[in-house]
C-alpha positions in Angstrom: -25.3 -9.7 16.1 -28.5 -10.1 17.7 -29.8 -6.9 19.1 -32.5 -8.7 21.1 -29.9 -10.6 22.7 -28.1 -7.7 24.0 -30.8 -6.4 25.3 -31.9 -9.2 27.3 -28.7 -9.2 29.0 -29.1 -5.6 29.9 -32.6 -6.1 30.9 -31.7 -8.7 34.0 -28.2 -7.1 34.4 -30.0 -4.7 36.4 -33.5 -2.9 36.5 -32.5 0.8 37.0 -30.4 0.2 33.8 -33.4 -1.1 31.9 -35.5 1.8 33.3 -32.9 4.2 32.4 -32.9 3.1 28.8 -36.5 2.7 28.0 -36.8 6.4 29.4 -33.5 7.5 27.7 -35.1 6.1 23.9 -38.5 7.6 25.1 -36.9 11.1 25.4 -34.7 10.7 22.1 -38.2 9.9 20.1 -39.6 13.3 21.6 -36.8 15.3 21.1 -36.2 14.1 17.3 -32.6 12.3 18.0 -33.9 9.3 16.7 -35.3 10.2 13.4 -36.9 8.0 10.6 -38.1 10.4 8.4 -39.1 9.8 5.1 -35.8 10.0 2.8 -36.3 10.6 -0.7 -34.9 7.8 -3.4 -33.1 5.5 -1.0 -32.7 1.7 -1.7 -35.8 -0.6 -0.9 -35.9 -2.2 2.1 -38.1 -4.0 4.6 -40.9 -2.2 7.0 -39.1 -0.5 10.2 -40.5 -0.2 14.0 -40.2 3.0 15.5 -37.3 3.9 17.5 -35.4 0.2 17.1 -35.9 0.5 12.9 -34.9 -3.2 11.6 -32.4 -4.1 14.5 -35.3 -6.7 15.5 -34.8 -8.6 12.4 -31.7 -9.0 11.8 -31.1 -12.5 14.2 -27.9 -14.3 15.0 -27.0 -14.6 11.0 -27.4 -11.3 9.5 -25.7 -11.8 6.7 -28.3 -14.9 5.9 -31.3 -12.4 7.1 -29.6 -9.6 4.2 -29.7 -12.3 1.7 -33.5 -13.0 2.0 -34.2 -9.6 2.1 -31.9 -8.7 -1.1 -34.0 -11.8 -3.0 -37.0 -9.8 -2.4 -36.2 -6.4 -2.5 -32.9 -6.1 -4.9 -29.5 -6.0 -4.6 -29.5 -2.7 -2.8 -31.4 -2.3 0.0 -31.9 -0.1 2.8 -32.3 -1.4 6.8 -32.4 0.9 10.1 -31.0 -0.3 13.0 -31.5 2.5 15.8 -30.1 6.0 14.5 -27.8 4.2 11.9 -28.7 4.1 8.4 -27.6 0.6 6.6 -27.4 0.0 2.8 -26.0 -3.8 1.9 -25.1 -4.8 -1.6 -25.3 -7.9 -2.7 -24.8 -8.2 -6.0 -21.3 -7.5 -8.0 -23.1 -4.4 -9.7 -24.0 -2.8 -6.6 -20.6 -3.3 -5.0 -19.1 -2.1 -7.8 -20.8 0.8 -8.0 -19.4 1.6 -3.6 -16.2 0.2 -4.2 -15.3 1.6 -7.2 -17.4 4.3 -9.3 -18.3 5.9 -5.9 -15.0 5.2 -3.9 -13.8 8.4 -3.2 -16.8 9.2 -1.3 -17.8 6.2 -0.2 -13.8 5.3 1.7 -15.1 6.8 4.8 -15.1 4.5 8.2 -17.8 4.3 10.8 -15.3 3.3 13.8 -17.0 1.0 16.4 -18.0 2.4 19.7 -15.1 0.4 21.5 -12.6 1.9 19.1 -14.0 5.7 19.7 -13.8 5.2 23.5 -10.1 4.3 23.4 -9.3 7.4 21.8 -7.0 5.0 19.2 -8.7 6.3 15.8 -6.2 8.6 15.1 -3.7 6.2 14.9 -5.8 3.6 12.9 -4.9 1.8 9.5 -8.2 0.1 9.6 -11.0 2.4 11.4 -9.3 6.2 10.3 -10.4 8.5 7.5 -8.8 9.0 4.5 -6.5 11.8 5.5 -3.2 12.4 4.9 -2.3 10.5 8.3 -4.2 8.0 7.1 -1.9 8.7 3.6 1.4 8.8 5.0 0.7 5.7 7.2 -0.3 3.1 4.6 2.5 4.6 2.1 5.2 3.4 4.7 3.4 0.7 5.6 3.3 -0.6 1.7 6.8 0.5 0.9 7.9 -1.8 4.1 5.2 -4.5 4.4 3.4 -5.2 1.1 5.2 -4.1 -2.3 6.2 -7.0 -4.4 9.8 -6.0 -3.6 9.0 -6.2 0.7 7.4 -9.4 -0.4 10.4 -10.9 -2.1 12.4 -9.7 0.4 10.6 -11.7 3.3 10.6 -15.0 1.5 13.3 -16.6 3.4 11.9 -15.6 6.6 8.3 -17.3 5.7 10.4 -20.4 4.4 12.0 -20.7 7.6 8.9 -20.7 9.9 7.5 -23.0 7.8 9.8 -24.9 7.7 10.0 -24.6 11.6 6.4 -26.0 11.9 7.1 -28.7 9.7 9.9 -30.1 12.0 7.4 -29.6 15.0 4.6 -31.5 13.1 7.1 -34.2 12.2 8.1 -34.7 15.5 4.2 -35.2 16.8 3.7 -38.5 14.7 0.6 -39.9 15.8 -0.2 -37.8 18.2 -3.2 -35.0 18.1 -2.4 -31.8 16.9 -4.3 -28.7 17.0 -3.7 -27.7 13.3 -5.2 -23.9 14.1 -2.7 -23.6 16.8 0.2 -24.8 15.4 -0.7 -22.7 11.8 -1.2 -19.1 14.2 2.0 -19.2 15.7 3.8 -20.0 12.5 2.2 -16.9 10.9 2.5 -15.1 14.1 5.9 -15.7 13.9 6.5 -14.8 10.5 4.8 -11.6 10.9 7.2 -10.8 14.0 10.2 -11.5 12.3 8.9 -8.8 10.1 8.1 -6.2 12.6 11.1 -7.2 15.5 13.5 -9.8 13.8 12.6 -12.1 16.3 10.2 -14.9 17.4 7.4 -14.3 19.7 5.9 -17.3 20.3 7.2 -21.0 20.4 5.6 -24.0 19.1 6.6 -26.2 21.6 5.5 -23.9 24.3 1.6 -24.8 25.2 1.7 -22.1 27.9 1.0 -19.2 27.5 4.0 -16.9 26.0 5.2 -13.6 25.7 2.9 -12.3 29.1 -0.1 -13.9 27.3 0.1 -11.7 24.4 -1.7 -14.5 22.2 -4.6 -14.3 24.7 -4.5 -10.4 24.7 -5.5 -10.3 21.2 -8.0 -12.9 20.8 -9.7 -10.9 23.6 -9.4 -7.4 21.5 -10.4 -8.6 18.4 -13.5 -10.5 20.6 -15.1 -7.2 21.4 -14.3 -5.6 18.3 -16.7 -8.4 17.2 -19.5 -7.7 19.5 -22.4 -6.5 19.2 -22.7 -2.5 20.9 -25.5 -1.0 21.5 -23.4 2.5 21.6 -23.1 1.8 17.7 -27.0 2.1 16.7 -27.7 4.6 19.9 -24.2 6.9 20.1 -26.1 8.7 23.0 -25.2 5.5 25.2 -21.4 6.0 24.1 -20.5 7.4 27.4 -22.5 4.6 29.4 -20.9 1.5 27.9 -23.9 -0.4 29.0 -22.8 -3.8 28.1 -18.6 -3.0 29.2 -17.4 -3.9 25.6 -15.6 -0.4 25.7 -13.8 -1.4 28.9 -12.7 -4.4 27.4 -11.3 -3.3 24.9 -9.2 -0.5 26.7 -8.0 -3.1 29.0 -6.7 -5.7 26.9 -5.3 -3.5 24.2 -3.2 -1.6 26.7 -2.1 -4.9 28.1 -0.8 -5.4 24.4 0.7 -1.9 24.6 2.8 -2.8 27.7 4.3 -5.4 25.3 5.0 -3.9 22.7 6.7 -0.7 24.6 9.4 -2.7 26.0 10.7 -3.8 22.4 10.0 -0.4 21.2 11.9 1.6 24.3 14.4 -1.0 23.6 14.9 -0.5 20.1 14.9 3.6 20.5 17.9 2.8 23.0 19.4 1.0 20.2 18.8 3.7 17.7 19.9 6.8 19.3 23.7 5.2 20.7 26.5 6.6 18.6 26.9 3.3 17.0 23.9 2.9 15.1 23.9 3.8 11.8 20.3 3.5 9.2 22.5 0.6 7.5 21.7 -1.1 10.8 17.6 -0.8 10.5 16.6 -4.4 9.6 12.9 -4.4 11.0 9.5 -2.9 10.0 9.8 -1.2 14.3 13.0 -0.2 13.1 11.4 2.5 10.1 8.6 3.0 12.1 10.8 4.9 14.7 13.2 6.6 11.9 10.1 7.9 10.5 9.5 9.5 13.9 6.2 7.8 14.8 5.3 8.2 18.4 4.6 5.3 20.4 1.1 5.6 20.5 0.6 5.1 16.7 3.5 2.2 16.7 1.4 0.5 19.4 -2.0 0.6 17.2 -0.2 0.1 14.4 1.3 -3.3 15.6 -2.2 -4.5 17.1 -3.7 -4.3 13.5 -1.0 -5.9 11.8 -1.0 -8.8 14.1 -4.8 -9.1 14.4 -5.2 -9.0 10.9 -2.5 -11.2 9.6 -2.7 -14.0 12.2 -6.7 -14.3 12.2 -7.2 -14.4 8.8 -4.5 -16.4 7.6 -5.5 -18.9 9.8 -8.7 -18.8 9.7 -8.5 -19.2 5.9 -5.9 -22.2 6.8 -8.4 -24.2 8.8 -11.1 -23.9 6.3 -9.2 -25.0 3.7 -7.9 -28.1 5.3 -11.7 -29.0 6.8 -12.7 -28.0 2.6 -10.0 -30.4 1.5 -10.6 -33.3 3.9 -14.1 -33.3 3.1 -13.6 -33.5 -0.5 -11.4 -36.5 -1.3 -11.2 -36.1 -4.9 -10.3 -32.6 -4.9 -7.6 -33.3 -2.4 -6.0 -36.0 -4.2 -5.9 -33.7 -7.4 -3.8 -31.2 -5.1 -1.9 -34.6 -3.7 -1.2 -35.3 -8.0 0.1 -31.8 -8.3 2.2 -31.4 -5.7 3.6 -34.9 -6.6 4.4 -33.8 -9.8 5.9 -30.6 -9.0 7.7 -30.4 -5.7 9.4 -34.2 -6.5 9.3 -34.7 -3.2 11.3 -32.0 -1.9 10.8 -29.3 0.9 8.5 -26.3 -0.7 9.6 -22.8 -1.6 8.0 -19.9 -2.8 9.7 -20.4 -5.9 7.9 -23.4 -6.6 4.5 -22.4 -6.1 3.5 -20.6 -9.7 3.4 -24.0 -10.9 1.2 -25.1 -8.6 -2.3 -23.8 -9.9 -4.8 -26.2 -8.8 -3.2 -25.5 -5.2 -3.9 -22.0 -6.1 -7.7 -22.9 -7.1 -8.2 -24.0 -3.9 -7.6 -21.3 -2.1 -9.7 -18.9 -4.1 -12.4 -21.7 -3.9 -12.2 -21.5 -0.1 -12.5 -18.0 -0.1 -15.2 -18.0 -1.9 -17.0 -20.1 0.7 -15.5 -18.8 3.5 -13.9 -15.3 3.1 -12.7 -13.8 6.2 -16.0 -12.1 7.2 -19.6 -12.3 5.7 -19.3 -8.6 5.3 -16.5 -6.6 4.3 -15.3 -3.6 6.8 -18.0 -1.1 6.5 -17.8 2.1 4.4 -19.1 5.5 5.4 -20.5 7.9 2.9 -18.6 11.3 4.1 -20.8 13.1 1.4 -24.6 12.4 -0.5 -24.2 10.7 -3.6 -26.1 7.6 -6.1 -25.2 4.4 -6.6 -27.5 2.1 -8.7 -29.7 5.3 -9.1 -30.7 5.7 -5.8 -29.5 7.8 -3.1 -27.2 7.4 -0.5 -27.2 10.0 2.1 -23.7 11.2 3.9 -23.0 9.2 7.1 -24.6 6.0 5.8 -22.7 3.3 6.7 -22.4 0.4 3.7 -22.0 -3.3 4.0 -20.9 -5.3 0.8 -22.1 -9.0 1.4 -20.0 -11.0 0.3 -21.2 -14.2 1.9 -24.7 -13.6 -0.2 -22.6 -12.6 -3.7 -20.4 -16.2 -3.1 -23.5 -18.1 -3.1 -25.5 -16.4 -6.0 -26.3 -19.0 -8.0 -26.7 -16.8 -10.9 -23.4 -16.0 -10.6 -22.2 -19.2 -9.9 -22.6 -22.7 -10.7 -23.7 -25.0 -7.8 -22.0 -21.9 -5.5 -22.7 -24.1 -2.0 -20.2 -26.6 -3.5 -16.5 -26.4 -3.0 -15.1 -26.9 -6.8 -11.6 -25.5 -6.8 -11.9 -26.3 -11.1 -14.3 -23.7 -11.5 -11.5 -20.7 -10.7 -8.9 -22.9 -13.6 -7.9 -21.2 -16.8 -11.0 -18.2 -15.2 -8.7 -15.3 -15.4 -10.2 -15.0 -11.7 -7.7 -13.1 -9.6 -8.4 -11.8 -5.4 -9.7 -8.4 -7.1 -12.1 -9.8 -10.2 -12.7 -7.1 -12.4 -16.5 -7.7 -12.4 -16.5 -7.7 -8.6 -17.6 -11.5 -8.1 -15.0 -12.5 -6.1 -13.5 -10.0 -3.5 -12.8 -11.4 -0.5 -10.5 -9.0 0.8 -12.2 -5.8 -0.7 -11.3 -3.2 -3.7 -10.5 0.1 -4.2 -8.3 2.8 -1.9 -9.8 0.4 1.4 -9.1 -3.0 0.1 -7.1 -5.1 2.4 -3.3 -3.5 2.2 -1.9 -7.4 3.3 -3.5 -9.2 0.8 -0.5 -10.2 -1.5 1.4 -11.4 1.4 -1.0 -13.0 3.1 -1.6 -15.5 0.0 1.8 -16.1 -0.3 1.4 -17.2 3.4 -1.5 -19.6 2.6 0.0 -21.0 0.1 3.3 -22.0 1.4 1.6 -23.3 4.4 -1.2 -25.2 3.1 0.8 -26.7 0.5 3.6 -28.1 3.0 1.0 -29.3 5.3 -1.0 -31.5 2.7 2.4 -32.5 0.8 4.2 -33.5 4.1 1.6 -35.4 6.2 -1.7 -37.5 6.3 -4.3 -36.4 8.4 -7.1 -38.3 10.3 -9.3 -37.0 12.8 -9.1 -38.5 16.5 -11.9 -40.8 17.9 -12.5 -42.1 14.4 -14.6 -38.8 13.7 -16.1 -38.6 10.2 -14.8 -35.1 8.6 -17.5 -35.1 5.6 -20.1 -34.8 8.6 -18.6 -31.6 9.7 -20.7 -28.9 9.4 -19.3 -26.1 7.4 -21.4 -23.1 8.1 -20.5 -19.8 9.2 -21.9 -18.2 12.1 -21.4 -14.3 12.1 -18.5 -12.4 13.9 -16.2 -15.6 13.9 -15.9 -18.2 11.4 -16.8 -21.6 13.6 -18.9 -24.7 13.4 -21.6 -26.4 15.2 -20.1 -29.2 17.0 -16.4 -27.2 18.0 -14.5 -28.7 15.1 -13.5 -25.7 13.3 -13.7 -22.3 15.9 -11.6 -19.1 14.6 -10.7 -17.9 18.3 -10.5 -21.1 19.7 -8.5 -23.2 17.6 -10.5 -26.6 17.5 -9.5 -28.2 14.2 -7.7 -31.3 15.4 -5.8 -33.8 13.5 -4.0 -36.9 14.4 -0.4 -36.3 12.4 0.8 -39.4 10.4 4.2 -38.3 8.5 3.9 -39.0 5.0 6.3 -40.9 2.9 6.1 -38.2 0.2 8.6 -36.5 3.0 10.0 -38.9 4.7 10.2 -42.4 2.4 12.5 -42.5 -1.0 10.3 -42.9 -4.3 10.8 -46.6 -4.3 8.3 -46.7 -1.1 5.2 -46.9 -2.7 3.9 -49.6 -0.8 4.2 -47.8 2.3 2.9 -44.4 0.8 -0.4 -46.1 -0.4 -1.0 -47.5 2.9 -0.8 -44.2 4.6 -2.5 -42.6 2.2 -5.6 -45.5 2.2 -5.7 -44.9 5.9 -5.8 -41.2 5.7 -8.7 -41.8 2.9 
C-alpha cells in the first residue's frame, strides 16, 4: 500500500500523465473537491499535508504504521489519504463499538475502484450494500452453503477430497511437495463439489487446468489487492492511471467464460421435461431455480472461490510453518492425535475431541488472520463511536493485526502458544472482541463455520499422516514469519499466499502406514523429521 510507490510508477510511465495529474490535483484544491476542513469531534490522528492528507505515511506496512500511531494517539484514530476519510480501531473497545453497537450504520461497503469500473457491485456478496439484494442473496447463500445443517450435509464430500490428497501425498514419498498447492486444490475441490458436483482441478495435473482458471483468480484477487489511486482521488476513476481496472475486467470475465459453460449446461439440464427439483443436487443448481441471472451466478461464484480457497490455505500454510517451528507444540498435537484418532483415517466426527488441534488454529489466526485489516466498513449515516464522531461515508478499518499483538491483551502476543486459547471459552466471534479474525456482526465472514471445519480436517490429516522436512536441509525455525500487507508471504519465498512456496519433502509416517508394534521405525522418522 505505498502511495509513493504508485506514484513513482506513474511518474516515469509517462510525463504528460504526470503533468496531467499534478494539474488535475491543482484544480481539485481550487475548486474545493479535495477538502480537509476542520471536522468537529473526530478521532485523533497524526498531522496531514494538503491535498495527499496522510497517504505519505502510511509505507509498505500500514497496518504496522496504524499501530504506532494508535500507541500514540488511542485506539481510535483518524488518517486522510486523498479525499477519503480513514478511522482504524485497534483496540477490542473500539471495534466493538463499529462492529456491534454501531452496526447497522456502520455495514456499509466502500467498493474498490476496480470493482466500480466492472459494473459487478450489484451482484456482490462482499462489496454490496445492505439491501434487500444484498438480503435475499446471503439468505440463499446460508440456507445452501453455511447453516450447520449444509455443513453436515457436505461432510462426506470434504472427507473424500481429503482423503484424495492424502493418497496423492502418500504416493510422493520423498519427493518435494508444494504443501500450498497440493492444500488449494483440495479445498478448491471441495468447494466445487459444492457448487457443480464435480472436480475442477486435479492433483496430479501440474499444468494448468480447467483453461487456467486457477491462474484467473490469483490474477483477480491480485488487483483487488493493489493499491488504486482511483480509491483516494475518485476523479481519476475514469482514467485508470495505473490499469488495475482493466485487469480486473479482463481476468474476471475470463472466469465468467468458465463458469457460463457449466451454467448454460446446467439450464439445458433444468428446463428438459425430465428434470424434476428432486434432481437439484448442487449449490448452481438453486442458484438457477431461484431465477438468478447469469451475471450475479458468475460474481457470485468468483467470491466463493476466492474466498474459500485463499484463506483456507493461506491459514493452512501458516499453521504448518507455526507448527514446524515450534517442536514442542507440535509434538503435543502429534500426543493428541495419537490418542484420539488410534491411528485411523480422520473424520469430522472425530475432531471435537481433538482440542489442542483446535487451539492451534485459533493461535494461528491470531498471528496470522487472513488480512491485517478486516474488509472495510462505510458509515452510510453520521454517528459516535467511543464519543467521537464519525461522519457518513467514512470508510473504517478494524486492525486486527495491531489487536493480536496488544500485549495488554495478551500474554507474550508475538509468541505462537496454542495453550493460551485451552479451557478460554475463546470462540472465532469472542464476545469481548479480542479475537475476530473473520469479523462480527451482519458483515462478518458468511463461510466461517465451514471453512474451520476445512482447516481442521486438513491440517489434522496432514500432521497425523506424514513427517515433514524441508529440502536442501533448510532450517524452518529461521523462517521469517512476518506479514507483509495485501498477501500473507515471507522474506526469503518460503511461505507466499499467491505463489504457493511452502515446500516440504513428504516422508509417510508410520502412524499411517506401520501397525502399532512399529515403534522403532516411527521414532526414527519422527527423530529425523525433528
Amino acid at each position: 500500500m505505498d502511495v509513493i510507490v504508485c506514484l513513482r510508477e506513474i511518474m516515469f510511465s509517462s510525463p504528460f500523465i504526470l503533468f496531467a495529474l499534478l494539474f488535475l490535483l491543482f484544480i481539485m484544491k481550487h475548486i474545493k473537491l479535495i477538502s480537509f476542513r476542520k471536522l468537529k469531534n473526530l478521532p485523533p490522528g497524526p498531522p496531514k499535508w494538503p491535498i495527499i492528507g496522510n497517504l505519505h505515511q502510511l509505507g509498505e506496512k500500514p497496518h504496522v504504521t496504524v499501530t504506532k500511531f494508535a500507541k500514540e494517539y488511542g485506539p481510535l484514530i483518524s488518517l486522510h489519504l486523498g479525499k477519503q476519510l480513514l478511522v482504524v480501531a485497534t483496540s477490542p473497545e473500539a471495534a466493538m463499538g463499529i462492529l456491534k453497537t454501531q452496526d447497522r450504520v456502520l455495514s456499509s461497503r466502500i467498493a474498490p475502484s476496480a470493482f466500480n469500473h466492472a459494473s459487478l457491485l450489484p451482484y456482490s456478496l462482499i462489496w454490496s450494500e445492505c439491501n434487500e439484494r444484498w438480503k435475499t442473496l446471503r439468505t440463499i447463500c446460508r440456507a445452501e452453503m453455511f447453516s450447520n445443517k449444509a455443513i453436515e450435509s457436505h461432510s462426506r464430500l470434504r472427507e473424500e477430497k481429503v482423503g484424495d490428497m492424502l493418497d496423492f501425498l502418500r504416493s510422493k514419498q520423498g519427493q518435494m511437495v508444494n504443501i500450498g498447492e497440493v492444500v488449494y486444490t483440495t479445498v478448491f475441490n471441495s468447494i466445487s463439489g459444492i457448487l457443480f458436483s464435480k472436480d475442477l482441478l486435479d492433483l496430479k495435473d501440474e499444468n494448468e487446468a480447467c483453461g487456467g482458471l486457477k491462474k484467473s483468480l490469483e490474477k483477480v484477487l491480485e488487483h483487488l489487492g493493489k493499491t488504486d489511486l482511483s480509491d483516494f482521488y475518485p476523479i481519476f476513476r475514469s482514467l485508470d492511471l495505473q490499469g488495475i481496472s482493466k485487469g480486473f475486467t479482463k481476468h474476471s470475465k475470463e472466469l465468467f467464460s468458465i463458469w457460463e459453460v457449466m451454467i448454460k449446461e446446467r439450464r439445458s439440464q433444468i428446463a428438459s421435461s425430465t428434470w424434476s427439483s428432486e434432481d437439484a443436487r448442487s449449490f448452481l443448481d438453486r442458484l438457477i431455480e431461484n431465477e438468478f441471472s447469469d451475471s450475479q451466478i458468475n460474481q457470485l461464484l468468483n467470491e466463493l472461490f476466492i474466498a474459500g480457497t485463499d484463506t483456507t490455505t493461506t491459514t493452512l500454510e501458516w499453521a504448518m510453518a507455526e507448527l514446524l517451528r515450534n517442536k514442542e507444540a507440535r509434538s503435543k498435537l502429534e500426543q493428541e492425535l495419537r490418542k484420539e484418532i488410534n491411528y485411523d483415517k480422520i473424520t469430522e466426527s472425530q475432531i471435537s475431541k481433538l482440542s489442542y488441534l483446535q487451539a492451534c488454529i485459533k493461535e494461528t489466526l491470531r498471528l496470522h488472520a487472513p488480512g491485517p485489516f478486516l474488509i472495510p466498513h462505510r458509515a452510510f449515516q453520521t454517528c459516535e463511536v467511543m464519543g467521537y464522531t464519525i461522519p457518513e461515508n467514512t470508510e473504517l478499518f478494524i486492525n486486527i493485526w495491531g489487536i493480536s499483538r496488544d500485549p495488554k491483551i495478551w500474554d507474550d502476543p508475538l509468541s505462537f502458544k496454542p495453550e493460551r486459547f485451552l479451557g478460554a471459552n475463546l470462540d472465532f466471534i469472542s464476545q469481548d472482541f479480542k479475537f475476530i479474525p473473520f469479523g462480527a456482526g451482519r458483515r462478518m465472514c458468511p463461510g466461517l463455520p465451514s471453512a474451520i471445519k476445512s482447516i481442521e480436517l486438513i491440517l489434522a490429516t496432514l500432521i497425523h499422516g506424514f513427517n515433514w522436512v524441508l529440502p536442501n536441509g533448510e532450517d524452518l525455525t529461521k523462517l521469517d514469519m512476518n506479514d507483509k500487507f495485501g498477501k500473507s508471504e515471507t522474506e526469503n519465498g518460503f511461505l507466499q499466499n499467491l505463489d504457493f512456496g511452502l515446500y516440504f519433502i513428504v516422508e509417510v509416517s508410520s502412524k499411517i502406514w506401520v501397525s502399532v508394534p512399529c515403534r522403532d521405525l516411527q521414532q526414527d522418522l519422527c527423530s529425523r523429521a525433528s
